[in-house]
N, C-alpha and C positions, 0 to 999 in steps of 0.2 A: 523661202526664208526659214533660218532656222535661228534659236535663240535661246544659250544659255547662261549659267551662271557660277561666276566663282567670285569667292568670298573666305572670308576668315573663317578659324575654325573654330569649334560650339563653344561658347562663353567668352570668346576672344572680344571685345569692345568694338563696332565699325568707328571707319574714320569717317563719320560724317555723311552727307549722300553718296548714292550708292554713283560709279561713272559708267555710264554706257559707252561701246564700241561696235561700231557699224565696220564690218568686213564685206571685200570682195572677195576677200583668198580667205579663205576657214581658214588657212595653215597659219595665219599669221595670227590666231587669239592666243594659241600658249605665248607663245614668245614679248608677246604686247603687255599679258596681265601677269607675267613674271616682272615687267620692268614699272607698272605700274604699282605692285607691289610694295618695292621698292621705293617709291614718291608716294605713295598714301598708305604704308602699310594696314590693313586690318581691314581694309574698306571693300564693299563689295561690287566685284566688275559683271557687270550686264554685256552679253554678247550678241550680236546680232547680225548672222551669215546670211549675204544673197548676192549672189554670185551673176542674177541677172542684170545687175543695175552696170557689173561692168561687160556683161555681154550687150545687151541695151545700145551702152556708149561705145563699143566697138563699134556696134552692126549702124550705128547712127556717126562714124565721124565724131564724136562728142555729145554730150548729154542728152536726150532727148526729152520735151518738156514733164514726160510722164515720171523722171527719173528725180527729178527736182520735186513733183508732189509726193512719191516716197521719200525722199528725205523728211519732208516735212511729218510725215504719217509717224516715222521710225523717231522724229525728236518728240513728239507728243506721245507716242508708246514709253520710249528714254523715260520722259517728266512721270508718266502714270503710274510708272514701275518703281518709281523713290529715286531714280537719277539728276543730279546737278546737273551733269553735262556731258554732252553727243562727241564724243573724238571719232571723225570719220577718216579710217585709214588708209583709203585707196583716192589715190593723188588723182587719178584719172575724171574722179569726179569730183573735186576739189573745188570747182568752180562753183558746181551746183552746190554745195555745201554753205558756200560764202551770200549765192544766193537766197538760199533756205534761212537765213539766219531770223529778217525782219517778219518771218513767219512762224519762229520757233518761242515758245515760254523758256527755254536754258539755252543755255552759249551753246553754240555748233565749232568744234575746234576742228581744223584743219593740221594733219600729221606733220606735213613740211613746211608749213610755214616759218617757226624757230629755224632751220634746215637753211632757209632762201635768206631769216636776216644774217646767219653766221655766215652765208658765202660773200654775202657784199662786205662786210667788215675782213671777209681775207685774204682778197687781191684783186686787181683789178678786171684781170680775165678770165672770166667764171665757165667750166665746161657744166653742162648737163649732159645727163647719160643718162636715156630710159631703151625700156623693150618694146614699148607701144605709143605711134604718134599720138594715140588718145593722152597721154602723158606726157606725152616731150613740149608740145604748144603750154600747157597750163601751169607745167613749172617752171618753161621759161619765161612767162609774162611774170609770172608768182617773183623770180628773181627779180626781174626788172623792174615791179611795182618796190621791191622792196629797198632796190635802189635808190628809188625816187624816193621815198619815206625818207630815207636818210640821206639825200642831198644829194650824192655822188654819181659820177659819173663809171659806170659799169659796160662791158663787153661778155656779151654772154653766147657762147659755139655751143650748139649744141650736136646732138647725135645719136642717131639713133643703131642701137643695136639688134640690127632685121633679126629674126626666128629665133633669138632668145629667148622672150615670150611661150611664143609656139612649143621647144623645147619643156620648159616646167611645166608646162599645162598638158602635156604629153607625154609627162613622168622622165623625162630626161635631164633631170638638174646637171649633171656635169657638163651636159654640154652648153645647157642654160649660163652655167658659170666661164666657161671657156668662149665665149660669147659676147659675154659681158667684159672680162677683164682685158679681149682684144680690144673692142671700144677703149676702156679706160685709157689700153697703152697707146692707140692713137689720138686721145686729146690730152694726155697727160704731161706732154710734151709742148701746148702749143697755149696751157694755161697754167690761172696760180692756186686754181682748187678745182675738184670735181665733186660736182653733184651728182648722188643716186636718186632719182628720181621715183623711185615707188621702193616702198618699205620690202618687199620682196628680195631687192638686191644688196641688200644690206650682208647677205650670205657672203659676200665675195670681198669684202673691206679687209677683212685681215690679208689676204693675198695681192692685194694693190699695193705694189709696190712701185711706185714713179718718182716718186721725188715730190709730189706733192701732197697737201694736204686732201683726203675724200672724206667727205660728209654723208651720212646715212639719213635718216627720218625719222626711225623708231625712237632711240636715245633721247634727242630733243624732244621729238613731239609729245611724248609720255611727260616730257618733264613740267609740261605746262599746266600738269591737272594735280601739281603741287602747289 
């Protein structure tokens, strides 16, 4: 685990508690407390990298119970450190996060959730598009719950994009992104929005071009810790 900090600069006023961010990909804190900036400017972001919680949930098909009382350890570290609130950014463990909650002192926010309610408000057949099944099951239940919230009747295809994953994690993002955008153009076609299903892919939106609408994670989820 690793664990830093950025925050406003000396004499700058914070906005209030500080927010913590649980990473499984370190690459995604610049990018996260740039847009957080933006929704609480001045305020100080707590980072906190551990890369095992989503090796863990690979090598376990989904979260394994140990992975769930580190959440819980990292929202009690969050609160001790001056933090309001745990935004945990790897979907893959998203579930355990929602579980983690009735055992946390501050809200546990989950990245895509905003993400799952904009897909049901924007058509009826929703694709999901991830790199890892540890991913693809949690955010298509996450849509469907979110379906049910609001009443409506949803169809959700998902799909998964084999060695895309493998690819980034391997230092090969081009292909990671050629990868991905083949997926996209095969469910782009057969639905009325596409979900990206892990904040990672969010790299590849400006290049989706299908005719429909795609939704990322980063943008909304961030938006909630305004």
């Amino acid at each position: 685990m690793t664990a830093r900090t950025a925050g406003p600069a000396a004499g700058r006023p914070a906005g209030g508690p500080a927010i913590a961010m649980l990473h499984t990909v370190p690459a995604l804190a610049a990018p996260l407390a740039e847009l957080a900036a933006e929704v609480r400017p001045g305020t100080r972001i707590l980072h906190f990298a551990d890369e095992s919680l989503l090796q863990d949930t690979i090598a376990g098909d989904g979260p394994p119970p140990h992975v769930l009382r580190r959440l819980v350890s990292y929202a009690m570290y969050a609160k001790e450190s001056g933090a309001g609130t745990l935004l945990v950014t790897c979907s893959s463990i998203g579930e355990a996060a929602e579980q983690a909650r009735p055992f946390a002192e501050l809200p546990i926010l989950r990245i895509d959730e905003p993400m799952a309610g904009e897909a049901v408000r924007a058509g009826r057949r929703i694709g999901v598009l991830a790199t890892l099944a540890t991913t693809l099951g949690p955010t298509t239940r996450l849509v469907r719950r979110a379906a049910s919230r609001e009443g409506v009747a949803r169809e959700v295809v998902p799909h998964l994009c084999d060695g895309a994953f493998d690819a980034l994690r391997g230092g090969d993002p081009a292909r990671h992104d050629a990868l991905v955008l083949d997926g996209f153009g095969r469910l782009a076609g057969q639905v009325d929005v596409v979900v990206l299903a892990q904040a990672s892919m969010a790299r590849i939106v400006a290049e989706a071009d299908g005719g429909v609408p795609v939704l990322s994670s980063p943008r909304s989820g961030v938006a909630q810790l305004a």
